[in-house]
mmCIF file as gemmi writes it, N, C-alpha and C atoms, coordinates in Angstrom:
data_model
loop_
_atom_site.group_PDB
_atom_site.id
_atom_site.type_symbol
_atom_site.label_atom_id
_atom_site.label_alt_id
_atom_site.label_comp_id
_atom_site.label_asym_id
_atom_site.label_entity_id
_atom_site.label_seq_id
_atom_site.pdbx_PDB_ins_code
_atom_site.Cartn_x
_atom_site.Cartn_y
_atom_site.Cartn_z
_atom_site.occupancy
_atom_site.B_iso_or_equiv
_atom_site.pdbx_formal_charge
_atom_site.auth_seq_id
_atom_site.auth_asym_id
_atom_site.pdbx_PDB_model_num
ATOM 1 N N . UNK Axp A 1 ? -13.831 12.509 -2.837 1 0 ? 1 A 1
ATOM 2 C CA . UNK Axp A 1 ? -12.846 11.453 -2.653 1 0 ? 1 A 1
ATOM 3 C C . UNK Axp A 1 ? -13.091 10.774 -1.314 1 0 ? 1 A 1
ATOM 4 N N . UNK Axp A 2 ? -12.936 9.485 -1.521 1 0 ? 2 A 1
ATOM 5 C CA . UNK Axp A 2 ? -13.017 9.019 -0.123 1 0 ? 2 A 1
ATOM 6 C C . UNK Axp A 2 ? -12.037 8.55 0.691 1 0 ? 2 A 1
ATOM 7 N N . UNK Axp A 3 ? -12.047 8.435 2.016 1 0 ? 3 A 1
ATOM 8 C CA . UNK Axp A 3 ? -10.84 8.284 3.076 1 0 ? 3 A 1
ATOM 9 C C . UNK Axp A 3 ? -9.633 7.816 2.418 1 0 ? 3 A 1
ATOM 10 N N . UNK Axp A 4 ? -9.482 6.85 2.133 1 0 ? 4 A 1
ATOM 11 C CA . UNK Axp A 4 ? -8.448 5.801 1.753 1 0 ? 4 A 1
ATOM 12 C C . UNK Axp A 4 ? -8.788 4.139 1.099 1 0 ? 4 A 1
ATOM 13 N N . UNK Axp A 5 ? -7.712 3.877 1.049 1 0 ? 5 A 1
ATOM 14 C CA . UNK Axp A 5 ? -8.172 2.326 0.876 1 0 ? 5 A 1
ATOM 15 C C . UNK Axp A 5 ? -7.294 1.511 1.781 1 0 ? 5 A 1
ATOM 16 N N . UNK Axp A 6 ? -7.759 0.416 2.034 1 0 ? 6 A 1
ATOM 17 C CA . UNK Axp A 6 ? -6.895 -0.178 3.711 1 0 ? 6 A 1
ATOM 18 C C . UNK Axp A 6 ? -6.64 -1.108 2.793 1 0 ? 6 A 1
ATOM 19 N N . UNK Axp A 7 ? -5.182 -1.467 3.754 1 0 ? 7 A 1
ATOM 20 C CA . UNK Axp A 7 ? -4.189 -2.333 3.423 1 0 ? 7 A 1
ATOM 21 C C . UNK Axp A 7 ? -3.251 -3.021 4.086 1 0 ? 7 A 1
ATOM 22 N N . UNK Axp A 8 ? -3.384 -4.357 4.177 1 0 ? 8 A 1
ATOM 23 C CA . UNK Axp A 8 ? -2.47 -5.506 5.111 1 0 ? 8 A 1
ATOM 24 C C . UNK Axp A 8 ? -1.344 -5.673 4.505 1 0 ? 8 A 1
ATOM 25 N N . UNK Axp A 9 ? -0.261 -5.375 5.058 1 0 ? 9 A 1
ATOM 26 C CA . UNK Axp A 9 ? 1.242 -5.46 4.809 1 0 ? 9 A 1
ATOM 27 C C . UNK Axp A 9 ? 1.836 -6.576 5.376 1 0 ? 9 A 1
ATOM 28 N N . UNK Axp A 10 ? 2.823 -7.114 4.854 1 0 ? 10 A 1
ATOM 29 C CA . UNK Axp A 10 ? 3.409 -7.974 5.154 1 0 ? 10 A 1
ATOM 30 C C . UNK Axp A 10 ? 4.578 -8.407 5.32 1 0 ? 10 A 1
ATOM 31 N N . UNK Axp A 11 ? 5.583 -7.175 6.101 1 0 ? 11 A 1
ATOM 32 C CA . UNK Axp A 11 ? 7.015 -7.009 5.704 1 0 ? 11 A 1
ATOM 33 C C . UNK Axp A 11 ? 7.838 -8.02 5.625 1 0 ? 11 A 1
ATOM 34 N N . UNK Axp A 12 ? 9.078 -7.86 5.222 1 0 ? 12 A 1
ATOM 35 C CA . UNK Axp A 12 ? 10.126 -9.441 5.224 1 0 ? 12 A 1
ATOM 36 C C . UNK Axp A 12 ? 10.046 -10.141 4.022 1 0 ? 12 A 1
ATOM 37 N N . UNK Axp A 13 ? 9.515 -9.924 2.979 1 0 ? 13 A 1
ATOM 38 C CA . UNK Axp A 13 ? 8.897 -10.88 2.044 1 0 ? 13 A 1
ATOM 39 C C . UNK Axp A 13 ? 10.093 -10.841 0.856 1 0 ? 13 A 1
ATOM 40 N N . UNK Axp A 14 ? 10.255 -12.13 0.203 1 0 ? 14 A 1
ATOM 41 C CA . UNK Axp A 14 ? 11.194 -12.144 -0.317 1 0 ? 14 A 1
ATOM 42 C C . UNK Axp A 14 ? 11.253 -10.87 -1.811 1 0 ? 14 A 1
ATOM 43 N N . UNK Axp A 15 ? 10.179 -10.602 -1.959 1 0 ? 15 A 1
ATOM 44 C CA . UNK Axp A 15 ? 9.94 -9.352 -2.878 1 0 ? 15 A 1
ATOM 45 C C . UNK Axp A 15 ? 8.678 -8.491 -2.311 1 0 ? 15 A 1
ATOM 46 N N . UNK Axp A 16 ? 8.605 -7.777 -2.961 1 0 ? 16 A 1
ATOM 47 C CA . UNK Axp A 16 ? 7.352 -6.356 -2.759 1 0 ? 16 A 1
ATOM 48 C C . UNK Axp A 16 ? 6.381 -7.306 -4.05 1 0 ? 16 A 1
ATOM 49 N N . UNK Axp A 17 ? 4.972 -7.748 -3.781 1 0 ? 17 A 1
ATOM 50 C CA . UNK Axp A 17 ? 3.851 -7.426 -4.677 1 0 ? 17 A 1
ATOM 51 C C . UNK Axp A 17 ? 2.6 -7.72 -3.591 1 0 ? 17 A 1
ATOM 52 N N . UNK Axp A 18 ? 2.068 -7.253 -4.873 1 0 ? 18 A 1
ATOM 53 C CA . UNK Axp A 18 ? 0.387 -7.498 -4.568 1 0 ? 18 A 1
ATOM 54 C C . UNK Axp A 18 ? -0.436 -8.612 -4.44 1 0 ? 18 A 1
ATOM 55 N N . UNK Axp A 19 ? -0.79 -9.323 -3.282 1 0 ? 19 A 1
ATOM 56 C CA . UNK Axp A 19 ? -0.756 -10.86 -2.97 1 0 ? 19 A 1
ATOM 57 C C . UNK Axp A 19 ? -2.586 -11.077 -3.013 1 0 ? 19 A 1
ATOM 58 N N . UNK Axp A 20 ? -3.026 -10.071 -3.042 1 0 ? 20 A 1
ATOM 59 C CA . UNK Axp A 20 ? -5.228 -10.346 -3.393 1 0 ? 20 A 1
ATOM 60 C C . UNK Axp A 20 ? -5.644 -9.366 -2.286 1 0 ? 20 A 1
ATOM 61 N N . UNK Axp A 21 ? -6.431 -9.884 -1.406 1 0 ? 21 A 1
ATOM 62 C CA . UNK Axp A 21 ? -7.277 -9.57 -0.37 1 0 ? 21 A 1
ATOM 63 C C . UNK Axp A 21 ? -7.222 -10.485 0.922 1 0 ? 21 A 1
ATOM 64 N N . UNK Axp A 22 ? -7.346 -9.715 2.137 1 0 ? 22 A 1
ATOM 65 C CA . UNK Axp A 22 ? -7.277 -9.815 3.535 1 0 ? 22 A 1
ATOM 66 C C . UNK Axp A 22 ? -8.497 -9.435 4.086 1 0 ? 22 A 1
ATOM 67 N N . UNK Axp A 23 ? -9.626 -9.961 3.92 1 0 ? 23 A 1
ATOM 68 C CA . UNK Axp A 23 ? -10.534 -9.608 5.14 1 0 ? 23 A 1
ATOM 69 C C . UNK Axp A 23 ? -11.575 -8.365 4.048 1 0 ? 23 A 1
ATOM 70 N N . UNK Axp A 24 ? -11.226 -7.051 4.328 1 0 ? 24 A 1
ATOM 71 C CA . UNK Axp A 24 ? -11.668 -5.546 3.597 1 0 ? 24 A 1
ATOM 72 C C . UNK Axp A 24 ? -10.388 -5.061 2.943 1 0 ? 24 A 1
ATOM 73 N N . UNK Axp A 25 ? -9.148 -5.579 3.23 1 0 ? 25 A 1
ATOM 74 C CA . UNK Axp A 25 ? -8.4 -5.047 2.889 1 0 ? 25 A 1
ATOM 75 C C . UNK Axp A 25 ? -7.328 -5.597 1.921 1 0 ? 25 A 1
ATOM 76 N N . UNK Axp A 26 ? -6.897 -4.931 1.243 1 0 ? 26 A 1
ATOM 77 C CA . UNK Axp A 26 ? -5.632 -5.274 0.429 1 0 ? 26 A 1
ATOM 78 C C . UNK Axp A 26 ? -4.579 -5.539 0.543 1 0 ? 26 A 1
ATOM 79 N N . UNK Axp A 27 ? -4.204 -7.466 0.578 1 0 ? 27 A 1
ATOM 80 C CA . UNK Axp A 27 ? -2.821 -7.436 1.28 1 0 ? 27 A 1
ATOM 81 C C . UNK Axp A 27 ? -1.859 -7.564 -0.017 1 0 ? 27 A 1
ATOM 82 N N . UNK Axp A 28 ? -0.79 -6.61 1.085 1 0 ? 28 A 1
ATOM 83 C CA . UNK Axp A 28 ? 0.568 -6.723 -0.338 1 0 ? 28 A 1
ATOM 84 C C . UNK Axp A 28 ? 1.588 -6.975 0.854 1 0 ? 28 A 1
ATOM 85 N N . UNK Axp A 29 ? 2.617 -7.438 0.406 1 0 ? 29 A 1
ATOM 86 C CA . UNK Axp A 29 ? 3.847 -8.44 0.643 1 0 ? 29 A 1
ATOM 87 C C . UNK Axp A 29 ? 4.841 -7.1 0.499 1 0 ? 29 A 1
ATOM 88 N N . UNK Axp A 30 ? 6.189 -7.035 1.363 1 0 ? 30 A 1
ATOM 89 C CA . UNK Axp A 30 ? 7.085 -6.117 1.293 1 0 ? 30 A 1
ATOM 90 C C . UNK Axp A 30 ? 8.408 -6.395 1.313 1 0 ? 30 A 1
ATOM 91 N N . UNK Axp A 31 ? 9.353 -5.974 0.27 1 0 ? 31 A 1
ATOM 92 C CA . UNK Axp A 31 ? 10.499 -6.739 0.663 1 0 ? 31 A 1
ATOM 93 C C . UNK Axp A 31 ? 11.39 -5.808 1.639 1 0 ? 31 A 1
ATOM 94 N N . UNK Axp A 32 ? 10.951 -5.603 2.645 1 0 ? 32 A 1
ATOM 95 C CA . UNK Axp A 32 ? 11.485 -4.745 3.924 1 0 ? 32 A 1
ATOM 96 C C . UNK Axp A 32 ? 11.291 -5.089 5.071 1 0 ? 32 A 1
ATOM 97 N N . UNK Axp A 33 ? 12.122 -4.77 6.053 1 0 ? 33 A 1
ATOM 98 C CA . UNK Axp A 33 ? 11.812 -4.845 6.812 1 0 ? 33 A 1
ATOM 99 C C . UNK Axp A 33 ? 10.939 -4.048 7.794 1 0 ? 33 A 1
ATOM 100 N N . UNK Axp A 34 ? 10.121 -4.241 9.224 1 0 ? 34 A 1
ATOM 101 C CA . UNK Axp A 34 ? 9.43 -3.316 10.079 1 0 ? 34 A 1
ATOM 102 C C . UNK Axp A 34 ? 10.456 -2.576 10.754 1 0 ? 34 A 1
ATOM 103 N N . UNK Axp A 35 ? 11.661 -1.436 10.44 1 0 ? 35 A 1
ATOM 104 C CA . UNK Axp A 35 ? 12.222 -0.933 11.331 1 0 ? 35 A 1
ATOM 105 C C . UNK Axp A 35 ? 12.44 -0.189 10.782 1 0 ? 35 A 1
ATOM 106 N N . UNK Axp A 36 ? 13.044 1.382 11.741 1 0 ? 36 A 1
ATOM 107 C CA . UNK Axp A 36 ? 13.291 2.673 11.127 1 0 ? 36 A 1
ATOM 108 C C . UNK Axp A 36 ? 12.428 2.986 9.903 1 0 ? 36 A 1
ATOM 109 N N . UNK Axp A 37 ? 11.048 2.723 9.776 1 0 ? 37 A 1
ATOM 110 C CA . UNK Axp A 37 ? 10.124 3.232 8.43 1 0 ? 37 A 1
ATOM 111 C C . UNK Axp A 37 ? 10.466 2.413 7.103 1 0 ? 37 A 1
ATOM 112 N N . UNK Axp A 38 ? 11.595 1.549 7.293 1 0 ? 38 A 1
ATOM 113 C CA . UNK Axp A 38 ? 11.696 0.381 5.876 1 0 ? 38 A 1
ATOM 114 C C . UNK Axp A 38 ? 10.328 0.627 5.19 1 0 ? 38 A 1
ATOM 115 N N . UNK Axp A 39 ? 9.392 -0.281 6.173 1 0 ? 39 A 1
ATOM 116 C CA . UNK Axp A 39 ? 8.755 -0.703 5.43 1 0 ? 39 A 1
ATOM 117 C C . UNK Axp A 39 ? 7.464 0.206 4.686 1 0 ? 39 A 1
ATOM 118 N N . UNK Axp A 40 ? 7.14 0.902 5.891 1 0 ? 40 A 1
ATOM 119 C CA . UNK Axp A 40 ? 6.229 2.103 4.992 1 0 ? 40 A 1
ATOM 120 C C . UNK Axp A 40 ? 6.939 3.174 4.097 1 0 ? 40 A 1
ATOM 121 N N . UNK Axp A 41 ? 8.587 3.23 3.552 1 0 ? 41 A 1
ATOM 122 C CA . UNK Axp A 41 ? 8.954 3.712 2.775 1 0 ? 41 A 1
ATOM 123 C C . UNK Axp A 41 ? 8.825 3.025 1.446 1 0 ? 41 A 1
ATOM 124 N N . UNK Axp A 42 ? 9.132 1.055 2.286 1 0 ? 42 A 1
ATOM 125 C CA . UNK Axp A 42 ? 8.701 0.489 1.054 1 0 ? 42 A 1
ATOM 126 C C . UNK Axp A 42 ? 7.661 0.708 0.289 1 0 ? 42 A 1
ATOM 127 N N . UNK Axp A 43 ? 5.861 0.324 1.086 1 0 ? 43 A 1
ATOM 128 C CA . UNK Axp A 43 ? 5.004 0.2 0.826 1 0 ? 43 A 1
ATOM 129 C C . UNK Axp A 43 ? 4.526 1.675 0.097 1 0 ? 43 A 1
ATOM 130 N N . UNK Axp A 44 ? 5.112 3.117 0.171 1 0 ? 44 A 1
ATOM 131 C CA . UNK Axp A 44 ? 4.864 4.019 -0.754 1 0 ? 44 A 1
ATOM 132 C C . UNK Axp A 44 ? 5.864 4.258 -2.24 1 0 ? 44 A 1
ATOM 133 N N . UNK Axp A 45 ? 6.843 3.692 -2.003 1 0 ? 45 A 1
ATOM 134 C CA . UNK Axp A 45 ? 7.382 3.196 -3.406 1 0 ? 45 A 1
ATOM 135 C C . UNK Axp A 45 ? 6.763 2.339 -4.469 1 0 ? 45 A 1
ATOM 136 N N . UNK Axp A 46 ? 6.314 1.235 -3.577 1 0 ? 46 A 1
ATOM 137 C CA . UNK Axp A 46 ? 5.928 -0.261 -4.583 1 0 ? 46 A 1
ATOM 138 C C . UNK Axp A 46 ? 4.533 0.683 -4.994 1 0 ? 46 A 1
ATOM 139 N N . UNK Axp A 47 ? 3.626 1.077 -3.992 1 0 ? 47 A 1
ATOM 140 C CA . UNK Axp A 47 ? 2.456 1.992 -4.414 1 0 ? 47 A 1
ATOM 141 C C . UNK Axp A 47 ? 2.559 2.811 -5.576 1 0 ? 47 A 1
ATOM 142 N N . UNK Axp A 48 ? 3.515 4.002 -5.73 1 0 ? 48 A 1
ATOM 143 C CA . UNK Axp A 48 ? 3.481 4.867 -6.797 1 0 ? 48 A 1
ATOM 144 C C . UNK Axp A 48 ? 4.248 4.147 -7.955 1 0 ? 48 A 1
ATOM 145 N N . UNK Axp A 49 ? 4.522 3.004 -7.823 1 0 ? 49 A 1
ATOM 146 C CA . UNK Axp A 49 ? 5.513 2.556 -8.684 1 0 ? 49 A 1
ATOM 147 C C . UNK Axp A 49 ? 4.162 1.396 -9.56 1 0 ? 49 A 1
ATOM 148 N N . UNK Axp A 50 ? 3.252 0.805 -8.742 1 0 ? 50 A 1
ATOM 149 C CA . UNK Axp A 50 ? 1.981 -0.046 -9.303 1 0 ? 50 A 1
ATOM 150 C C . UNK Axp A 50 ? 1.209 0.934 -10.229 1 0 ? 50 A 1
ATOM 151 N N . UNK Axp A 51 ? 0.974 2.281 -9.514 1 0 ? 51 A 1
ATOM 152 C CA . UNK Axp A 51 ? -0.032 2.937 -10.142 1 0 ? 51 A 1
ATOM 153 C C . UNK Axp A 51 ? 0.695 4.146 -11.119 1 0 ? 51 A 1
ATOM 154 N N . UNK Axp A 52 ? 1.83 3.872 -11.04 1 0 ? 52 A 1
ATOM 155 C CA . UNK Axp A 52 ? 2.424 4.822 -11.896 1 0 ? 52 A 1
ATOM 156 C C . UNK Axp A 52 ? 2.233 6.6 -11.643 1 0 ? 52 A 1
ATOM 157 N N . UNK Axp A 53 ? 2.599 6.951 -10.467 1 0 ? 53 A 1
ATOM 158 C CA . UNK Axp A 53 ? 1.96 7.932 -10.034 1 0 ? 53 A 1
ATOM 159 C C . UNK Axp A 53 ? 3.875 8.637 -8.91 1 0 ? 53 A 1
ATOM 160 N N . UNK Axp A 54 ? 3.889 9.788 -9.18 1 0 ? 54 A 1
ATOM 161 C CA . UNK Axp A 54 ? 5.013 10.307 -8.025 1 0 ? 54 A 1
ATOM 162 C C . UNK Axp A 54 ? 5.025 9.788 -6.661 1 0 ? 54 A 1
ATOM 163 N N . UNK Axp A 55 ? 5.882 8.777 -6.235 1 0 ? 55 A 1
ATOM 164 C CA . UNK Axp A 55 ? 5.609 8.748 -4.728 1 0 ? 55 A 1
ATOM 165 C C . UNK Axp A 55 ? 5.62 10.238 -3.552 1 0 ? 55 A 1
ATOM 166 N N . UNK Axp A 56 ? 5.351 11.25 -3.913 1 0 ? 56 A 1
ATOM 167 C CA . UNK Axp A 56 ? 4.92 12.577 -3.312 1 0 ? 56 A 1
ATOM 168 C C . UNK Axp A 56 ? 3.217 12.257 -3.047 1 0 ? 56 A 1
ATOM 169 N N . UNK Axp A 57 ? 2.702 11.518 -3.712 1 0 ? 57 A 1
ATOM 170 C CA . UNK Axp A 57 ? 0.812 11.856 -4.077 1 0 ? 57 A 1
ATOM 171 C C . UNK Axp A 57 ? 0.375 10.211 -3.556 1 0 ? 57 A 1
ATOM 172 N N . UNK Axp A 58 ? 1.468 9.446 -2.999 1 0 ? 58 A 1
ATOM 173 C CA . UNK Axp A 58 ? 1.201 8.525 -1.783 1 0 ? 58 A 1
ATOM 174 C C . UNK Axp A 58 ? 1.122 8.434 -0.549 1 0 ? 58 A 1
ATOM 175 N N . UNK Axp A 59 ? 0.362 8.697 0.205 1 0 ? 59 A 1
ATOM 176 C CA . UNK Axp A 59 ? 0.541 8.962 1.858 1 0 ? 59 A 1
ATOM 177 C C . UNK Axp A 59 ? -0.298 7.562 2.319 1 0 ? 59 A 1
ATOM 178 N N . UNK Axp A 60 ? 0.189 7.434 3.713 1 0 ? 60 A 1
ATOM 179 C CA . UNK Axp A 60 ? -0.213 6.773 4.896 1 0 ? 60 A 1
ATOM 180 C C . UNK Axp A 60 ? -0.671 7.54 5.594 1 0 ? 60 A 1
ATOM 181 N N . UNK Axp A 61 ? -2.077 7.152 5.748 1 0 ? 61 A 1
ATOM 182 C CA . UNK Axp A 61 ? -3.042 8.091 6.038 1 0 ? 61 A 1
ATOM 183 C C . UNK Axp A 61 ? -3.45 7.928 7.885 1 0 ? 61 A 1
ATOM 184 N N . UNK Axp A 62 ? -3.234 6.342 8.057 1 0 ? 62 A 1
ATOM 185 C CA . UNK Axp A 62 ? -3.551 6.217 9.213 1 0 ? 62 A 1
ATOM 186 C C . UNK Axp A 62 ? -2.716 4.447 9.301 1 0 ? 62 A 1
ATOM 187 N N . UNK Axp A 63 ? -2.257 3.878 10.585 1 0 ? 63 A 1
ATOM 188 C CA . UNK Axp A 63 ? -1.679 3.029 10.977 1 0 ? 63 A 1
ATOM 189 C C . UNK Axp A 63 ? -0.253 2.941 10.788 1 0 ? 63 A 1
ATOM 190 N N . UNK Axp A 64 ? 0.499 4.086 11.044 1 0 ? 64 A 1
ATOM 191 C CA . UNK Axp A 64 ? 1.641 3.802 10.305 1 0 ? 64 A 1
ATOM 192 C C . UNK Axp A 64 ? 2.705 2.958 11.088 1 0 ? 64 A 1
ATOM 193 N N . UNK Axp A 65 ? 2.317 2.303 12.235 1 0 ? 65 A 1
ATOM 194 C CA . UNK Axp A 65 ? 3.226 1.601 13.003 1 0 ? 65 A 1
ATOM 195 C C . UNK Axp A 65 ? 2.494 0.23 13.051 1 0 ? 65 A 1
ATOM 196 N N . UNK Axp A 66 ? 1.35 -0.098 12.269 1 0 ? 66 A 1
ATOM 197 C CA . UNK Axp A 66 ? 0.849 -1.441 12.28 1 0 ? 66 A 1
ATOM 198 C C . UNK Axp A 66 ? 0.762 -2.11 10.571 1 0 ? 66 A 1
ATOM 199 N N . UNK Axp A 67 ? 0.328 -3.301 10.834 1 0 ? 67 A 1
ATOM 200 C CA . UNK Axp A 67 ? -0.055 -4 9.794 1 0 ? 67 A 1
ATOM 201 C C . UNK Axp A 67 ? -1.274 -3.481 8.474 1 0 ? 67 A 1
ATOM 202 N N . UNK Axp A 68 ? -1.767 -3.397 9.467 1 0 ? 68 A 1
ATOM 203 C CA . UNK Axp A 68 ? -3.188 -2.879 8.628 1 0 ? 68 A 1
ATOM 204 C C . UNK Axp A 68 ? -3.307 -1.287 8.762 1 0 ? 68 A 1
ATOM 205 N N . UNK Axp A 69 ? -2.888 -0.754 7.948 1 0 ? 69 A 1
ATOM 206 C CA . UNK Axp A 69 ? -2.944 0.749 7.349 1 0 ? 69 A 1
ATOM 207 C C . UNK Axp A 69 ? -3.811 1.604 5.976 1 0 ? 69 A 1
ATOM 208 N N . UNK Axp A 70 ? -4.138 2.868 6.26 1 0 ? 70 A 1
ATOM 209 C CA . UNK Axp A 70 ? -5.091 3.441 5.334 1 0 ? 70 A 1
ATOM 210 C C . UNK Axp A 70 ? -4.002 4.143 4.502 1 0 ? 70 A 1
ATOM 211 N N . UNK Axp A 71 ? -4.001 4.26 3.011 1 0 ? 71 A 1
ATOM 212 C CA . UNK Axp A 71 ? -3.383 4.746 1.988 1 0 ? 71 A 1
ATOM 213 C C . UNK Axp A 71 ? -4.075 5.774 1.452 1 0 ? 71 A 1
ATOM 214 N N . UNK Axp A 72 ? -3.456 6.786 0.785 1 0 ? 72 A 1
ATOM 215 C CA . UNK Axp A 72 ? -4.506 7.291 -0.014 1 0 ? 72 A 1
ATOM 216 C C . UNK Axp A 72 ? -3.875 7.702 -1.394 1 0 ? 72 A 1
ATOM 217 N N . UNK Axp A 73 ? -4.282 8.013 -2.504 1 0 ? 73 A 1
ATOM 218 C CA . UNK Axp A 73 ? -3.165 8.6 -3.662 1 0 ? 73 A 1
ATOM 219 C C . UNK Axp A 73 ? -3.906 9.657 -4.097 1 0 ? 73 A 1
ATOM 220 N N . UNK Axp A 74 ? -2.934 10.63 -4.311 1 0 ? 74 A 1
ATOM 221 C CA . UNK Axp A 74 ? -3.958 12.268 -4.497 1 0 ? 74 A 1
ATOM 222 C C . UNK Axp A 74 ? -4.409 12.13 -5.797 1 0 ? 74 A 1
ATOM 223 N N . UNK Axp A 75 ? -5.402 12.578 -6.398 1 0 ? 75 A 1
ATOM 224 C CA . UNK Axp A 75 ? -6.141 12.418 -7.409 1 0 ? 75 A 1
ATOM 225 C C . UNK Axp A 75 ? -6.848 11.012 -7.745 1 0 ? 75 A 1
ATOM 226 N N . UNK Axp A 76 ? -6.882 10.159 -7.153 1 0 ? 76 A 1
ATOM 227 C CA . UNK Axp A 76 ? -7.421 8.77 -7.446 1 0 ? 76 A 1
ATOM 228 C C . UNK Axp A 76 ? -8.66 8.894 -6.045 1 0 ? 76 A 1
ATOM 229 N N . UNK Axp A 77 ? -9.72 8.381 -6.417 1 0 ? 77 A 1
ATOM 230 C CA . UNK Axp A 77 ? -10.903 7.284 -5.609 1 0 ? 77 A 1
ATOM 231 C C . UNK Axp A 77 ? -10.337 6.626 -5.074 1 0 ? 77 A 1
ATOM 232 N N . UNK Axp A 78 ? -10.531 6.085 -3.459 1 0 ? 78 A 1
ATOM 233 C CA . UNK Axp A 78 ? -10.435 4.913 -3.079 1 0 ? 78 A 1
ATOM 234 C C . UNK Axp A 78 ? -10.679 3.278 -3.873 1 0 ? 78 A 1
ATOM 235 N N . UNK Axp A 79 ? -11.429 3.5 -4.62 1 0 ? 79 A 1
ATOM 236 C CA . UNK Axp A 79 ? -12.021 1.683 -5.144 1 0 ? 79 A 1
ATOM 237 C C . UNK Axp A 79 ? -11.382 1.842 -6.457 1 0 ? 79 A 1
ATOM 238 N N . UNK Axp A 80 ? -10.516 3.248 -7.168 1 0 ? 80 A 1
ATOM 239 C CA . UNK Axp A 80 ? -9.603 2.987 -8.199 1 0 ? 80 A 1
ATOM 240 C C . UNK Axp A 80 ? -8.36 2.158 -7.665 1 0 ? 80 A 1
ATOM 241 N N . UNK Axp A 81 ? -7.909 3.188 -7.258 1 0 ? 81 A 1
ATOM 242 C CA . UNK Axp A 81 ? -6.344 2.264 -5.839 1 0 ? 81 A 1
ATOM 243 C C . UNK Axp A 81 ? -7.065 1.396 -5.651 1 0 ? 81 A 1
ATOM 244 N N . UNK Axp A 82 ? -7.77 0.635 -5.387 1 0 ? 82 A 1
ATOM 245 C CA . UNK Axp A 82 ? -7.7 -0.851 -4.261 1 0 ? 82 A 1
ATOM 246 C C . UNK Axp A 82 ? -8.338 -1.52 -5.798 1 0 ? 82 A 1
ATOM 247 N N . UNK Axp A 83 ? -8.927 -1.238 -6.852 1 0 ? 83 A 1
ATOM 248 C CA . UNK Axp A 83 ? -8.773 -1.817 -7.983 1 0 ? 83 A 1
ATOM 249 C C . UNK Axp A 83 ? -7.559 -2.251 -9.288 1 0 ? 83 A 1
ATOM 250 N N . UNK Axp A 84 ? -7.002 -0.843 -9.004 1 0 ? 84 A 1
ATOM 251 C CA . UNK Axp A 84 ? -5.551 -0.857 -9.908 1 0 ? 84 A 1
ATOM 252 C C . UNK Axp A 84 ? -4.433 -1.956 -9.096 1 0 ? 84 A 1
ATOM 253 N N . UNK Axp A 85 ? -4.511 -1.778 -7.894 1 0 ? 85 A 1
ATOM 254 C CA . UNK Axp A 85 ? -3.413 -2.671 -7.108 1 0 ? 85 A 1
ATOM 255 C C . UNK Axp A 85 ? -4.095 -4.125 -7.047 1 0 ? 85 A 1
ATOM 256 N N . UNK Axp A 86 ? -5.074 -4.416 -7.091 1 0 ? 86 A 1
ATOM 257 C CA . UNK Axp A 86 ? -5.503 -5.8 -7.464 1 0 ? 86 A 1
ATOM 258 C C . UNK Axp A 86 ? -5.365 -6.172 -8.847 1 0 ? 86 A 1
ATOM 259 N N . UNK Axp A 87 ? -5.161 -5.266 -9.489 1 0 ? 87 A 1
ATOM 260 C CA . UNK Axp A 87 ? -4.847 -5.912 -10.919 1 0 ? 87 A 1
ATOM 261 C C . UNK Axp A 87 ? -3.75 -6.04 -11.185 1 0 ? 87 A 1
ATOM 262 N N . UNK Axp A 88 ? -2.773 -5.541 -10.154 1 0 ? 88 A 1
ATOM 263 C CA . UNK Axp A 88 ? -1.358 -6.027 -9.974 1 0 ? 88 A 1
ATOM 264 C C . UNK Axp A 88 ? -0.939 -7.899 -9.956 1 0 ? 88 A 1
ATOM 265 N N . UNK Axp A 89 ? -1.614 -8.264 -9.77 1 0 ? 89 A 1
ATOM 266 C CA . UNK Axp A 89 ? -1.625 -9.707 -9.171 1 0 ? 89 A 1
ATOM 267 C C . UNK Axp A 89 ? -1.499 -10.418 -10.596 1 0 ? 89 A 1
């Protein structure tokens, strides 16, 4: 399995989806805000909720106080996640 798959967040947004690609990374839109963990509570909800998976087997793997953060989902490949959530769109 590999590291993760990176991902540009975008809190405040009038809903949570999956908006394409940022650069290497996967930007998705949050309808939360950046305070007290909103939003990375958001961003592992909307996650297990895209891939249909327990939000338990979603972690933030690395950046958890910035924009651009590493995800990972237990039992999935990196380029499945950053494929399944692009087909969100």
């Amino acid at each position: 399995m590999s590291v993760g798959v990176v991902v540009h967040v975008q809190p405040r947004a009038s809903r949570s989806a999956v908006v394409g690609r940022h650069a290497d990374a996967v930007k998705i839109r949050l309808a939360a805000p950046p305070v007290d963990g909103a939003a990375n509570a958001e961003l592992v909800r909307f996650v297990a909720e895209c891939l249909r998976v327990p939000e338990r087997d979603v972690t933030i793997v690395r950046g958890a106080a910035a924009r651009r953060k590493v995800i990972r989902v237990a039992g999935m490949r990196a380029d499945e996640v950053s494929r399944a959530l692009l087909d969100q769109r």
